[in-house]
PyMOL Python script that loads the backbone (N, CA, C, O; Angstrom):
from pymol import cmd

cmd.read_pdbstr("""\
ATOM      1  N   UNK A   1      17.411  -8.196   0.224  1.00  0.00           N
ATOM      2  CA  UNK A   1      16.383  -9.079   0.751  1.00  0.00           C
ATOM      3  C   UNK A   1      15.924  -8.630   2.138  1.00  0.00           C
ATOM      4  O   UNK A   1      14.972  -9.210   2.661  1.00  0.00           O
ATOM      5  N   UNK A   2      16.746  -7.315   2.952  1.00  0.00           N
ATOM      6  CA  UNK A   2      16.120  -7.352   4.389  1.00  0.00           C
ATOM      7  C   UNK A   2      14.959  -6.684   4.322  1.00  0.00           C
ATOM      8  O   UNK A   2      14.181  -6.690   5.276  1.00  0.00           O
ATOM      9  N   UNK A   3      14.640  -5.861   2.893  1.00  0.00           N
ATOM     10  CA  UNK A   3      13.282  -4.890   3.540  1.00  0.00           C
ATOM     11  C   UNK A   3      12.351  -5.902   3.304  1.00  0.00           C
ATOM     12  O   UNK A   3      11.316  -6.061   3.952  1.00  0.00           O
ATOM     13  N   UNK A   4      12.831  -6.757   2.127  1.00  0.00           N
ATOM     14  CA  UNK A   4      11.342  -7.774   2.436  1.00  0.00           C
ATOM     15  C   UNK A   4      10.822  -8.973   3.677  1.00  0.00           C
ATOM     16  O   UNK A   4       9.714  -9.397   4.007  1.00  0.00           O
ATOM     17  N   UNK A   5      12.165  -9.239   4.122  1.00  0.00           N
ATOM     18  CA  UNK A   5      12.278 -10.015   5.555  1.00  0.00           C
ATOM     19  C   UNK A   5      11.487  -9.551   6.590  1.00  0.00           C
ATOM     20  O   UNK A   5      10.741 -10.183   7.337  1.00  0.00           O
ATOM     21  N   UNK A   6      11.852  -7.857   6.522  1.00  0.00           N
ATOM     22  CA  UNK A   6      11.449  -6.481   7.961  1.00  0.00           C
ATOM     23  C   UNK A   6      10.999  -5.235   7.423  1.00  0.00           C
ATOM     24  O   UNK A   6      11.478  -4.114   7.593  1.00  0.00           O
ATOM     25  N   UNK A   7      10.019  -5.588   6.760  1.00  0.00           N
ATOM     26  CA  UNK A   7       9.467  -4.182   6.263  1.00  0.00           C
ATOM     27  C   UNK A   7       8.874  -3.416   7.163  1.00  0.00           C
ATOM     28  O   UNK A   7       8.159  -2.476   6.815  1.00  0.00           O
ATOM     29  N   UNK A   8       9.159  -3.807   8.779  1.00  0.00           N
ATOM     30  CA  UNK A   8       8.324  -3.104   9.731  1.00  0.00           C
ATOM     31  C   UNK A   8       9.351  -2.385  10.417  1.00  0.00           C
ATOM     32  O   UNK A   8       9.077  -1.231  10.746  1.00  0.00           O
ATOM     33  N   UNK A   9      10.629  -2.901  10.735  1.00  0.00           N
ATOM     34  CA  UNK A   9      11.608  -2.405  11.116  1.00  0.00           C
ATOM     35  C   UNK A   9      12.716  -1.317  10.190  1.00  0.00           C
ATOM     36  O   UNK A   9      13.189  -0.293  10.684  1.00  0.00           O
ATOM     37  N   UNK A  10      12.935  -1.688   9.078  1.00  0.00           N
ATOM     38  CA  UNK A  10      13.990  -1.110   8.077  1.00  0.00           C
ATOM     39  C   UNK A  10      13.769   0.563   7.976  1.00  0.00           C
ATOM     40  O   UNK A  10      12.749   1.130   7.582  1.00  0.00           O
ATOM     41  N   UNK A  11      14.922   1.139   8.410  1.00  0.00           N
ATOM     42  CA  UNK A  11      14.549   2.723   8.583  1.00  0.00           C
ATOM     43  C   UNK A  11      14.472   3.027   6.504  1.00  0.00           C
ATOM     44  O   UNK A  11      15.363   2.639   5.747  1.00  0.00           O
ATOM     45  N   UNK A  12      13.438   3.635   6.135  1.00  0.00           N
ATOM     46  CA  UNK A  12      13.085   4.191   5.534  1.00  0.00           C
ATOM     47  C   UNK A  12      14.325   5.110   4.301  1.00  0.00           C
ATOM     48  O   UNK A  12      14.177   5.508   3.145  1.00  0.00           O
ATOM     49  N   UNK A  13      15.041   5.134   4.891  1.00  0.00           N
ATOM     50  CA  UNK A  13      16.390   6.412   4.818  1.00  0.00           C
ATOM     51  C   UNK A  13      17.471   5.249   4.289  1.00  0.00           C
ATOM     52  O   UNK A  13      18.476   5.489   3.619  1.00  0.00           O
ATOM     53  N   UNK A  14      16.988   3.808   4.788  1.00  0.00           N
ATOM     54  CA  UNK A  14      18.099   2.726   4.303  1.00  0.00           C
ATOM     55  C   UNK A  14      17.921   2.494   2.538  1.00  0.00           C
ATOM     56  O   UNK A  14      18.786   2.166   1.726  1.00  0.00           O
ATOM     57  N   UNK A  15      16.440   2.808   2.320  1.00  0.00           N
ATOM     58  CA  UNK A  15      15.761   1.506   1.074  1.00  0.00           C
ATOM     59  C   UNK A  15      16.170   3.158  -0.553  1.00  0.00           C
ATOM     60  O   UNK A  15      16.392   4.369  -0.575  1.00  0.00           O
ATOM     61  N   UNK A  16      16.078   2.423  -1.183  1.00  0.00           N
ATOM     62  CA  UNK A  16      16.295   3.312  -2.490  1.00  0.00           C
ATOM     63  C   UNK A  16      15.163   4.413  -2.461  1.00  0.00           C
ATOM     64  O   UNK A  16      14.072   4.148  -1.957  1.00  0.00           O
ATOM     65  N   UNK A  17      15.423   5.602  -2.987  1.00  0.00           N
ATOM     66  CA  UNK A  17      13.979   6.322  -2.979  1.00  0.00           C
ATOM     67  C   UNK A  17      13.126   6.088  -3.940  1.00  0.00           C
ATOM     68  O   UNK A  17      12.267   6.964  -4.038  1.00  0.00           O
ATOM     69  N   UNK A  18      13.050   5.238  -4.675  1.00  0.00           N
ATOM     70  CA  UNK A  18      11.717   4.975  -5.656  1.00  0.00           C
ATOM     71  C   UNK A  18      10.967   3.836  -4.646  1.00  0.00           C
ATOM     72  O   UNK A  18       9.771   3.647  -4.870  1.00  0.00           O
ATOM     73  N   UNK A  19      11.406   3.301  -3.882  1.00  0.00           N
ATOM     74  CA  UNK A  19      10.774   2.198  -2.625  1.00  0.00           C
ATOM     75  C   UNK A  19      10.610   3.151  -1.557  1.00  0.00           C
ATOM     76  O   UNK A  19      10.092   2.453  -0.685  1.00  0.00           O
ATOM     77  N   UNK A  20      10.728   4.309  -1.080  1.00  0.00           N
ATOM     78  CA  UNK A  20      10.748   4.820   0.069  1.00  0.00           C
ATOM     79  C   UNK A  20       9.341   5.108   0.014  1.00  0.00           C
ATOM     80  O   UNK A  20       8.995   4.305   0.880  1.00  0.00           O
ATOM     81  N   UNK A  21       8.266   5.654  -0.357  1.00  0.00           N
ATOM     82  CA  UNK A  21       6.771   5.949  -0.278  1.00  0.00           C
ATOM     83  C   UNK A  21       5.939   5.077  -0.348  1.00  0.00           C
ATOM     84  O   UNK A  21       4.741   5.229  -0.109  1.00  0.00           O
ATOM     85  N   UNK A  22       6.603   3.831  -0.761  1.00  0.00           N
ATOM     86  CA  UNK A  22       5.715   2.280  -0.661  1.00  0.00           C
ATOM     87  C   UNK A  22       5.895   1.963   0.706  1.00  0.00           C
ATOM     88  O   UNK A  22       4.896   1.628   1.343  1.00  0.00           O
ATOM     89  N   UNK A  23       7.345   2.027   1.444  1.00  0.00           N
ATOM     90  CA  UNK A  23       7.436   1.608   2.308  1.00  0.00           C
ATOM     91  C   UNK A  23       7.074   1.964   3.634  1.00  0.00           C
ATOM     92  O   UNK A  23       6.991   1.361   4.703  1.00  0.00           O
ATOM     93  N   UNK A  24       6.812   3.574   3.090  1.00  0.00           N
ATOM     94  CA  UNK A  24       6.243   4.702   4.083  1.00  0.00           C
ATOM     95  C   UNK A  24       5.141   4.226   4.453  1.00  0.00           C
ATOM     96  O   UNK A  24       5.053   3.887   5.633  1.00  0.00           O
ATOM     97  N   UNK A  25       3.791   4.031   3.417  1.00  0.00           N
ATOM     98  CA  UNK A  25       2.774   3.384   3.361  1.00  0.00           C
ATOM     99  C   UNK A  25       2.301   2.592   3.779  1.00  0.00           C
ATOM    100  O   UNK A  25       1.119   2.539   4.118  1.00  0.00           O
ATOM    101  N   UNK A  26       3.437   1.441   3.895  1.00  0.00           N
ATOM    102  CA  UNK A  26       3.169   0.392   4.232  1.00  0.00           C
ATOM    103  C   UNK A  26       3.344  -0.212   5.468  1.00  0.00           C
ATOM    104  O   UNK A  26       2.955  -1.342   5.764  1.00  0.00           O
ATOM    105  N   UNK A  27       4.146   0.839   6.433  1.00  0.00           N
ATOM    106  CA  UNK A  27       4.569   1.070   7.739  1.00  0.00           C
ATOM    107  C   UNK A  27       3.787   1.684   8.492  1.00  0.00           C
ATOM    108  O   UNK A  27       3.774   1.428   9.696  1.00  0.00           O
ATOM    109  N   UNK A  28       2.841   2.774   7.857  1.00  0.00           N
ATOM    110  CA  UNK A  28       2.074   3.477   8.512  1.00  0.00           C
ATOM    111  C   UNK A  28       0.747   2.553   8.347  1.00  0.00           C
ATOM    112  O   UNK A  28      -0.344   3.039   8.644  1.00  0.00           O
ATOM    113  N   UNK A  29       0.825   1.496   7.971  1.00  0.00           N
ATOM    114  CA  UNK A  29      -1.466   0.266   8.134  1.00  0.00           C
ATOM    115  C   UNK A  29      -0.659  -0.150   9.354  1.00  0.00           C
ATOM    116  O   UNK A  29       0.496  -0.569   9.286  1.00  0.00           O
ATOM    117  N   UNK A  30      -1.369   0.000  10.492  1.00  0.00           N
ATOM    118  CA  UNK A  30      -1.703  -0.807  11.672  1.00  0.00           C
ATOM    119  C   UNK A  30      -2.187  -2.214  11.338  1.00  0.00           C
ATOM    120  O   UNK A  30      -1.726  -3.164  11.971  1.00  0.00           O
ATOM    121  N   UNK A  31      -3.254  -2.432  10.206  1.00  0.00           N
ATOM    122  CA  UNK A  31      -3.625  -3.814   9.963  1.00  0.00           C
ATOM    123  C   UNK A  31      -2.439  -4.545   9.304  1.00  0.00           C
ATOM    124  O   UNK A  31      -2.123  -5.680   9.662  1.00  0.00           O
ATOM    125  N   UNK A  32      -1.734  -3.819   8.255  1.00  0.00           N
ATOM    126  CA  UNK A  32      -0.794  -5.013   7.944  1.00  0.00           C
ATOM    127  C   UNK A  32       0.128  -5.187   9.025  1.00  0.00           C
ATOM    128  O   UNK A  32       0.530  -6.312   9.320  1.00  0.00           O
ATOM    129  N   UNK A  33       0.457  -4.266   9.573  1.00  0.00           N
ATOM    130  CA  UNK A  33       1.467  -4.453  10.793  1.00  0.00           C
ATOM    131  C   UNK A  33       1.142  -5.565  11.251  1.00  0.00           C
ATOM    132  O   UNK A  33       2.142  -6.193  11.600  1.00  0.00           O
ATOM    133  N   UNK A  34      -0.198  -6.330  11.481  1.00  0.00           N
ATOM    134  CA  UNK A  34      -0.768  -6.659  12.582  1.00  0.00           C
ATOM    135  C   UNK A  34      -1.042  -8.315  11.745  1.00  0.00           C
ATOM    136  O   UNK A  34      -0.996  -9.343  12.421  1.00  0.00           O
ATOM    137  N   UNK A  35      -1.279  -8.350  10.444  1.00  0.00           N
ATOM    138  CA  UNK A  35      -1.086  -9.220   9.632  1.00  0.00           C
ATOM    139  C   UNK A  35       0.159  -9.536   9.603  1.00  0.00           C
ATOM    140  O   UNK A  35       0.212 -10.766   9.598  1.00  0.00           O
ATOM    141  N   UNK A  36       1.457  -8.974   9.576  1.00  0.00           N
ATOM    142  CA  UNK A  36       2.565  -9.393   9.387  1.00  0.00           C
ATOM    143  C   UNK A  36       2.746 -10.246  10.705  1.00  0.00           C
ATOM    144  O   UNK A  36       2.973 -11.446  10.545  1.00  0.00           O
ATOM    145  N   UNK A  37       2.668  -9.748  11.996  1.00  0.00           N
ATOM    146  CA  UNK A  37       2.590 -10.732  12.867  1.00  0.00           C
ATOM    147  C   UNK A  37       1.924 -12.010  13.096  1.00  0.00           C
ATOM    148  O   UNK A  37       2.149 -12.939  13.870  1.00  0.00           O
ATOM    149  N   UNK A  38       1.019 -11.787  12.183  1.00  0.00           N
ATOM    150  CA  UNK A  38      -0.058 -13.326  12.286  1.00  0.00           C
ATOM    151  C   UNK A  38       0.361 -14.083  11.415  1.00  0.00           C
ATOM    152  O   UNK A  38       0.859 -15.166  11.725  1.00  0.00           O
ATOM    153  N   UNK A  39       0.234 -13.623   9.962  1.00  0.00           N
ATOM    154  CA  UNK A  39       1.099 -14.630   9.143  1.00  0.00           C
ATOM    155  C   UNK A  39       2.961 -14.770   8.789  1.00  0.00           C
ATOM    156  O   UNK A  39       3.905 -14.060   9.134  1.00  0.00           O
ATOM    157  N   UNK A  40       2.883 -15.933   8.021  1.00  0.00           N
ATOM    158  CA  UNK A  40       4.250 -16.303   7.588  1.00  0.00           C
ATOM    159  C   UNK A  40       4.565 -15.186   6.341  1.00  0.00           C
ATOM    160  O   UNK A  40       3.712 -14.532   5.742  1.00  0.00           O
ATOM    161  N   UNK A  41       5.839 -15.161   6.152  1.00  0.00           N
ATOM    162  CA  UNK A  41       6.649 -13.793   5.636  1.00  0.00           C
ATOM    163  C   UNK A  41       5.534 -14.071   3.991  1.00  0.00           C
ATOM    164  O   UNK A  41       4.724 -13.206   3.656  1.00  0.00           O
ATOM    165  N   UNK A  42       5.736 -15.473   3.116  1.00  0.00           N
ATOM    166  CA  UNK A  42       4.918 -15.871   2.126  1.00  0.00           C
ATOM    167  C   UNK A  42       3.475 -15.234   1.981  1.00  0.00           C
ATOM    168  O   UNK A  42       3.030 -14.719   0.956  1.00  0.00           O
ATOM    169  N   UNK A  43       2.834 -15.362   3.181  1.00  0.00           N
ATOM    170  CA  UNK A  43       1.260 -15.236   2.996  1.00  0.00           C
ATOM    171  C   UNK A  43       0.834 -13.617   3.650  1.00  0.00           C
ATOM    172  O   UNK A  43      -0.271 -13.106   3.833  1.00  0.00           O
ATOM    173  N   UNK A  44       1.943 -13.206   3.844  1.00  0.00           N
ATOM    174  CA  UNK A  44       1.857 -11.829   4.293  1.00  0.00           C
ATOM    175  C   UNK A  44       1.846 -10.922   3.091  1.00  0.00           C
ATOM    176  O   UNK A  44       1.176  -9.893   3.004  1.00  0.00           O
ATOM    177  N   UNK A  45       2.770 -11.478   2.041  1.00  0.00           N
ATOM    178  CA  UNK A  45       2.804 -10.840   0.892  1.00  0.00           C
ATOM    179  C   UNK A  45       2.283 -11.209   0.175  1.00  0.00           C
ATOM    180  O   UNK A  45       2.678 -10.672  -0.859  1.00  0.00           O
ATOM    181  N   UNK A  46       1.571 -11.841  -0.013  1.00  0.00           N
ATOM    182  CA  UNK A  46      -0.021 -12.436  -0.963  1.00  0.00           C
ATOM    183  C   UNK A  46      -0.607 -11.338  -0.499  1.00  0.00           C
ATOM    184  O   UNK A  46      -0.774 -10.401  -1.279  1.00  0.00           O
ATOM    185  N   UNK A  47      -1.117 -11.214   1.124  1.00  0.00           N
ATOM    186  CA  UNK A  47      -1.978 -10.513   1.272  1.00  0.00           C
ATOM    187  C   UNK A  47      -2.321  -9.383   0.967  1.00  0.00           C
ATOM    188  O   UNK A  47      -3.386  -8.844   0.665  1.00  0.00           O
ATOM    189  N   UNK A  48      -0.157  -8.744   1.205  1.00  0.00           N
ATOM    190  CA  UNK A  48      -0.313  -7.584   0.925  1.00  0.00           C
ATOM    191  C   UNK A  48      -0.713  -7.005  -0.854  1.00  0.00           C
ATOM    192  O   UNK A  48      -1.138  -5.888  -1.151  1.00  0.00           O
ATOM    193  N   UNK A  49      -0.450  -8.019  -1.696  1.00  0.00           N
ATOM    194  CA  UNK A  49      -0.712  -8.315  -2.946  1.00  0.00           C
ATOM    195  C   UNK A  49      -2.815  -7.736  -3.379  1.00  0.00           C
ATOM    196  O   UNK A  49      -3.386  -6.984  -4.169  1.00  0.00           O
ATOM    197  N   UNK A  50      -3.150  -8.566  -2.404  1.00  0.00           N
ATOM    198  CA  UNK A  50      -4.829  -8.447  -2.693  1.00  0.00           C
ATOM    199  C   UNK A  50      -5.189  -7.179  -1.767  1.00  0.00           C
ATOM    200  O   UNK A  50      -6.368  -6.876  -1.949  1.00  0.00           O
ATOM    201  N   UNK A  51      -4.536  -6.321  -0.811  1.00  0.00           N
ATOM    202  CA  UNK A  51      -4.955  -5.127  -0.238  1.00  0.00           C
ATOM    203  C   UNK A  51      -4.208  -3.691  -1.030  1.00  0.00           C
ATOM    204  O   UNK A  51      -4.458  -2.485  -1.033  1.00  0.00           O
ATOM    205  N   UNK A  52      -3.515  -4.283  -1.458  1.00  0.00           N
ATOM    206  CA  UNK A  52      -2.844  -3.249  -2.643  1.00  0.00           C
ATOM    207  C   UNK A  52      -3.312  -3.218  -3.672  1.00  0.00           C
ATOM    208  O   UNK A  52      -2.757  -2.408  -4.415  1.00  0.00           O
ATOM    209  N   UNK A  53      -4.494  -3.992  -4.291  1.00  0.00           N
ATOM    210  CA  UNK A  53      -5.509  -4.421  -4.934  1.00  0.00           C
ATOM    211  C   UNK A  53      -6.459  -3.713  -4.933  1.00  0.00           C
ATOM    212  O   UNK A  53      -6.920  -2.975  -5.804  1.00  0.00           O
ATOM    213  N   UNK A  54      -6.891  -4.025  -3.526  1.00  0.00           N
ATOM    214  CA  UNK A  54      -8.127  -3.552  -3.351  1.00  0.00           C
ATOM    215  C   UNK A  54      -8.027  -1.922  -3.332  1.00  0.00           C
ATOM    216  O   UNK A  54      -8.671  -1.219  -4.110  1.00  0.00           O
ATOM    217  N   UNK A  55      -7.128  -1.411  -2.333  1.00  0.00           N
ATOM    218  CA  UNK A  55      -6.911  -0.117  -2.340  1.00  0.00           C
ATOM    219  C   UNK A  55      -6.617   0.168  -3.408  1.00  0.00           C
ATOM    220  O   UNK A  55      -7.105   1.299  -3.411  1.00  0.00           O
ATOM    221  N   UNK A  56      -5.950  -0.012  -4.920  1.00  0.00           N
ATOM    222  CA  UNK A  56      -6.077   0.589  -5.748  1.00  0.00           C
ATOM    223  C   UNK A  56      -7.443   0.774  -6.688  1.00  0.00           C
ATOM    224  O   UNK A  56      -7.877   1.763  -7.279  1.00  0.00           O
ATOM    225  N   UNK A  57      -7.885  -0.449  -6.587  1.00  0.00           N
ATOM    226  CA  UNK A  57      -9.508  -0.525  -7.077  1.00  0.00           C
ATOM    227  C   UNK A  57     -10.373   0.456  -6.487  1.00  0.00           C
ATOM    228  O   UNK A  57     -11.348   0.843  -7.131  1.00  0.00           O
ATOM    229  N   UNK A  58     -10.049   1.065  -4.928  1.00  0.00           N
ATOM    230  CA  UNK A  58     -10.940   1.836  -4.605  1.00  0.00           C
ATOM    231  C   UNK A  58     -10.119   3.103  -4.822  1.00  0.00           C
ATOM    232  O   UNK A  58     -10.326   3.884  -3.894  1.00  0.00           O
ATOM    233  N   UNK A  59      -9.624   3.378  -5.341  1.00  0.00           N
ATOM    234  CA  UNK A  59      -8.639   4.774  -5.845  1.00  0.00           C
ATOM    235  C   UNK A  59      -9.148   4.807  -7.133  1.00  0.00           C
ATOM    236  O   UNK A  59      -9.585   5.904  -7.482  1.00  0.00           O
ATOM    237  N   UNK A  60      -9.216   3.806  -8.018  1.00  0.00           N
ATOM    238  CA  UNK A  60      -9.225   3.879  -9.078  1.00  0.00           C
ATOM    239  C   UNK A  60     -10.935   4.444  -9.418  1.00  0.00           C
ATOM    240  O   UNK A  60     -11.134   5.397 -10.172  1.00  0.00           O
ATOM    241  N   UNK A  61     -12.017   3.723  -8.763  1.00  0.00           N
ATOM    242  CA  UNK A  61     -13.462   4.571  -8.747  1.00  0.00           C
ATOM    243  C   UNK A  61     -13.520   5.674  -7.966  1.00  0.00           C
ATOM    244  O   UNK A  61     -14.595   6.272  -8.019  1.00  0.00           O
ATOM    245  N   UNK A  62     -12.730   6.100  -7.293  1.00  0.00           N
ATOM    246  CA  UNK A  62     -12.849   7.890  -6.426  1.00  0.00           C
ATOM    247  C   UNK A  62     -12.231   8.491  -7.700  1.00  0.00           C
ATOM    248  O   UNK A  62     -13.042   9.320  -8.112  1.00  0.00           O
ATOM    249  N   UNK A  63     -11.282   8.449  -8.414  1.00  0.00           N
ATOM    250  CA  UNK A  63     -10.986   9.317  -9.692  1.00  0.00           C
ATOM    251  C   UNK A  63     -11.974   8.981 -10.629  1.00  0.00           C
ATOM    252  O   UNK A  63     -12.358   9.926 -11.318  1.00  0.00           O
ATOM    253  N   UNK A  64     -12.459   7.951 -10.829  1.00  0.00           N
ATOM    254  CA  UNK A  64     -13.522   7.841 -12.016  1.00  0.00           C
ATOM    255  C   UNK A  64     -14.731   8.929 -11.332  1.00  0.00           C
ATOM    256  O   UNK A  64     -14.983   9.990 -11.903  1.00  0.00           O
ATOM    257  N   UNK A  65     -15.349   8.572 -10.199  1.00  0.00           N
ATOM    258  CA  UNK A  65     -16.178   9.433  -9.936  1.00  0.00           C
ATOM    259  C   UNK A  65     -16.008  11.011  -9.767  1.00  0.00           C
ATOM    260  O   UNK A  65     -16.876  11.709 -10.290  1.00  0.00           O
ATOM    261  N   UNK A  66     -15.222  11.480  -9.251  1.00  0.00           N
ATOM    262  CA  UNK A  66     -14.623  12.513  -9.171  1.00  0.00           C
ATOM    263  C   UNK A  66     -14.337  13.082 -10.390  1.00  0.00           C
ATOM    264  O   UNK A  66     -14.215  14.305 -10.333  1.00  0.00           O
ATOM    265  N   UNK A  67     -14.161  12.483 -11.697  1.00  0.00           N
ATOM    266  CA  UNK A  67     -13.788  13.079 -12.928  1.00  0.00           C
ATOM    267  C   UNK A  67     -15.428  13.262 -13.653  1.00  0.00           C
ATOM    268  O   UNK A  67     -15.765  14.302 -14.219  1.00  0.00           O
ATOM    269  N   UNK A  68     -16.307  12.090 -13.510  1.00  0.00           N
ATOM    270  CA  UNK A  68     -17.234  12.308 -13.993  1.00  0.00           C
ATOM    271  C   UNK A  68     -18.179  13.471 -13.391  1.00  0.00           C
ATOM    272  O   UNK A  68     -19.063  14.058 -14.014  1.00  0.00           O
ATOM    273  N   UNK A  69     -17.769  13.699 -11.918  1.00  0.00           N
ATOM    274  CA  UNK A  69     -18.419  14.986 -11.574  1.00  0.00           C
ATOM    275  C   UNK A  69     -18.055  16.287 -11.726  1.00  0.00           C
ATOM    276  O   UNK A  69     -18.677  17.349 -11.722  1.00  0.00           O
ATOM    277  N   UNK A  70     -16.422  15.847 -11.919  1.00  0.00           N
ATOM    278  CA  UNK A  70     -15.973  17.551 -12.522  1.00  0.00           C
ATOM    279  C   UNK A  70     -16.439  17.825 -13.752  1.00  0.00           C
ATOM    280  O   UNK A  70     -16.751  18.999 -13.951  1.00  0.00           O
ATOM    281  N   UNK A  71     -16.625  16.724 -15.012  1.00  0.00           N
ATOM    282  CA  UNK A  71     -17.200  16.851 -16.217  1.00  0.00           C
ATOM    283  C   UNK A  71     -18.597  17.186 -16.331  1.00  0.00           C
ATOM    284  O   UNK A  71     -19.114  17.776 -17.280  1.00  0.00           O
ATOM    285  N   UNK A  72     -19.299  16.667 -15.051  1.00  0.00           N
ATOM    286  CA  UNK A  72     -20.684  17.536 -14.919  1.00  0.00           C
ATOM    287  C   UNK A  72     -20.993  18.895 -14.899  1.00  0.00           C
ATOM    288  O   UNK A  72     -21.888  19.565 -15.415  1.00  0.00           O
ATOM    289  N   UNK A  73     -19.832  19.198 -14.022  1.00  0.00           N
ATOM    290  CA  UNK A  73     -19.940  21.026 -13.825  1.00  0.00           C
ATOM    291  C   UNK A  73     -19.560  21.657 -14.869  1.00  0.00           C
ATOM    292  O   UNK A  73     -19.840  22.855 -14.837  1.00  0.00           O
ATOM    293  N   UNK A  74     -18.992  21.275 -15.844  1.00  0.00           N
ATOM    294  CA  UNK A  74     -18.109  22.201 -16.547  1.00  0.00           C
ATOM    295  C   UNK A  74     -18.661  22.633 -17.894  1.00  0.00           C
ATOM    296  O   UNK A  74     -18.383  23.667 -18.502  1.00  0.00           O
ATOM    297  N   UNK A  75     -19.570  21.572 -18.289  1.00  0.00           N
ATOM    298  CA  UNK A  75     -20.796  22.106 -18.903  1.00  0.00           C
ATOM    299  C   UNK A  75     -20.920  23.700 -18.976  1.00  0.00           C
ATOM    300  O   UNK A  75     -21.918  24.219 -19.477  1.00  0.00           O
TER     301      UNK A  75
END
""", "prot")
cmd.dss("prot")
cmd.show_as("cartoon", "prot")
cmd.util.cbc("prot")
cmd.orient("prot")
């Protein structure tokens, strides 16, 4: 339960390695950093819920686009 308590503090090297590149990630946003201080531990992780969202939604159309333009060239 501590990395979810202190996901800002917890050295990296502590957490399992299938969590270590989430946590990398998630240490290196200045905004959530900055969200974690504003909100309660609950609404921090909602948030982080709908920005892990969003960032995948916008990952998910840079490969769609990116595939449909490599399929252009290859013609």
């Amino acid at each position: 339960m501590r990395i979810s308590a202190t996901p800002f503090s917890i050295d990296v090297d502590d957490v399992p390695p299938a969590l270590q590149m989430e946590l990398i990630e998630l240490q290196s946003s200045d905004a959530l950093c900055t969200k974690f201080g504003e909100l309660g531990l609950k609404e921090f992780y909602l948030h982080v819920k709908v920005h892990l969202r969003t960032v995948l939604f916008k990952n998910e159309l840079y490969e769609i686009s990116f595939s449909n333009t490599d399929n252009r060239y290859q013609s």
